[in-house]
C-alpha positions in Angstrom: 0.0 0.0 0.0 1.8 3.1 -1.1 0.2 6.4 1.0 3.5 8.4 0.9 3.7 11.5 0.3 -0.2 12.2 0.1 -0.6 14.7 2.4 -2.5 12.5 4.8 -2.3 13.5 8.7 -3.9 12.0 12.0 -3.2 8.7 13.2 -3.0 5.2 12.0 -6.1 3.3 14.3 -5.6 -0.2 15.5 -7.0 -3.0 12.4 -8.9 -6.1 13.7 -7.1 -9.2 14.0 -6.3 -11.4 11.0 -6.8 -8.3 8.6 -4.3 -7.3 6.2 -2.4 -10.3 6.4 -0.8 -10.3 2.7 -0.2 -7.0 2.7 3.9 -6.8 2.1 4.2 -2.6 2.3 3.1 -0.1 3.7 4.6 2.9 2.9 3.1 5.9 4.8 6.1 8.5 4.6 5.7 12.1 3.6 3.0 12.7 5.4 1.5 14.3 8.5 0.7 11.3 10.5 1.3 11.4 14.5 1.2 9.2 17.3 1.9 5.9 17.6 2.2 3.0 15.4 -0.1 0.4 16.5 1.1 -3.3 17.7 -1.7 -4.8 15.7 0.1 -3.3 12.4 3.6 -4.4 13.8 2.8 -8.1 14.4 2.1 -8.1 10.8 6.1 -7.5 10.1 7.3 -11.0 8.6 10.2 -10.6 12.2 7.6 -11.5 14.5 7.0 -14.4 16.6 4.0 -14.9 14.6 5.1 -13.9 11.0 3.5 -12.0 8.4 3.9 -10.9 5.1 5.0 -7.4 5.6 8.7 -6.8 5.2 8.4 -3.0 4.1 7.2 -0.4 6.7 8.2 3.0 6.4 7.0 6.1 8.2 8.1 9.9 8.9 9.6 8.5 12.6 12.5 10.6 12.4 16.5 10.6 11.8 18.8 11.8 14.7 18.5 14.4 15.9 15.3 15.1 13.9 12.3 14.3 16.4 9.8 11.4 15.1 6.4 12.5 14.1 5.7 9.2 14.4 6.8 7.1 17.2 7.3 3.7 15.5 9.4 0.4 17.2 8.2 -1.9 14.1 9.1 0.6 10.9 11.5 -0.9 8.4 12.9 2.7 7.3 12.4 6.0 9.0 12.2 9.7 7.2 12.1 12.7 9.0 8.8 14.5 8.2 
């Protein structure tokens, strides 16, 4: 799923278990999203104890010293936004 650079802004809600498990990226860079990335899209990363499909996650959560708008454990590549 390729949202980068869209303009989009608020914050990424949880998703209901066992959705969006073939999705393989999620690229929501470039943007004016805040907050937290949730667990429930993390777990869907293909590291996890139970894997997924997604090995691309990348989100505006930050590059030293650049402050994340996005606070995100899980992302694959960071941006500064």
């Amino acid at each position: 799923l390729y949202s980068d650079g869209n303009a989009l802004d608020g914050t990424i809600p949880d998703i209901p278990i066992d959705t969006l498990q073939t999705l393989e990226e999620f690229l929501i860079n470039h943007n004016g999203i805040t907050g937290t990335m949730p667990a429930s899209i993390c777990i869907l990363r293909n590291d996890t104890i139970n894997p997924g499909n997604l090995i691309s996650l990348w989100a505006d959560c930050g590059i030293p010293p650049d402050p994340p708008q996005l606070d995100c454990v899980c992302c694959t590549k960071c941006f500064s936004g």
